[in-house]
N, C-alpha and C positions, 0 to 999 in steps of 0.2 A: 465803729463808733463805740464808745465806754458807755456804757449806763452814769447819769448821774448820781453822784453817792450822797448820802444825807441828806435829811429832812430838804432846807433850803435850795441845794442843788436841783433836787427834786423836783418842788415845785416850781423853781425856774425857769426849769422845761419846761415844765406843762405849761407855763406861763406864754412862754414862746414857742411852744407847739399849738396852742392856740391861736395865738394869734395869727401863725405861719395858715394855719388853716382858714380862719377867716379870710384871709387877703385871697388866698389860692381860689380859694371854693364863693366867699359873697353869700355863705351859709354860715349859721351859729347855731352847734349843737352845745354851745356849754361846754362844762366840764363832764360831760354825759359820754365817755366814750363807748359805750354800746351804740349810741346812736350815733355819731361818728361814722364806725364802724362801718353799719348799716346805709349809711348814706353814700361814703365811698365805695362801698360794692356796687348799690343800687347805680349810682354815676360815674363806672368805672370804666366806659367810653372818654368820659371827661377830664377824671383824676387820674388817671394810670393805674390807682391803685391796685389792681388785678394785675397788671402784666408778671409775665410769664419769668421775669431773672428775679424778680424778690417776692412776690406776694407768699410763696407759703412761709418763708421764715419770718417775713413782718407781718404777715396775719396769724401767726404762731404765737409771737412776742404781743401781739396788740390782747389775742384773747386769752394769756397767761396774766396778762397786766388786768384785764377787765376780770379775774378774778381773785385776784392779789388783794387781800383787807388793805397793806398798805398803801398799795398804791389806791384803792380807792378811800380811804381812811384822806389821803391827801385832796384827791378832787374834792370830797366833799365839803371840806374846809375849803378851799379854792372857790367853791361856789357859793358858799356861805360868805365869803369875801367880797363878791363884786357882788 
């Protein structure tokens, strides 16, 4: 999958990464992905999110992002929105 590029694309996803997780999980952490995070490991009987063919490159990618100014520079505006 491509990274979304630009500002808009950007927050699109997250747009719809949020939402995809709302629906999956019936939890809302916001645009807080640390806690996100945190919750899909905690309920990773639930989420899959731990299984063994992707968690270390998408828990790689998730905590690269969760320290990225822009990307978080985006949620915060995102949250600031709703």
């Amino acid at each position: 999958m491509r990274p979304a590029s630009g500002g808009n694309a950007r927050k699109r996803t997250m747009r719809e990464g949020l939402h995809s997780l709302r629906r999956a999980t019936a939890m809302d952490c916001g645009y807080d992905a640390a806690a996100w995070r945190d919750y899909l490991i905690e309920h990773a009987d639930e989420t899959g999110y731990t299984h063994p063919y992707a968690f270390s490159n998408v828990d790689a990618a998730v905590v690269a992002a969760i320290g990225d100014p822009e990307v978080l520079a985006a949620l915060t505006e995102l949250s600031a929105a709703t």
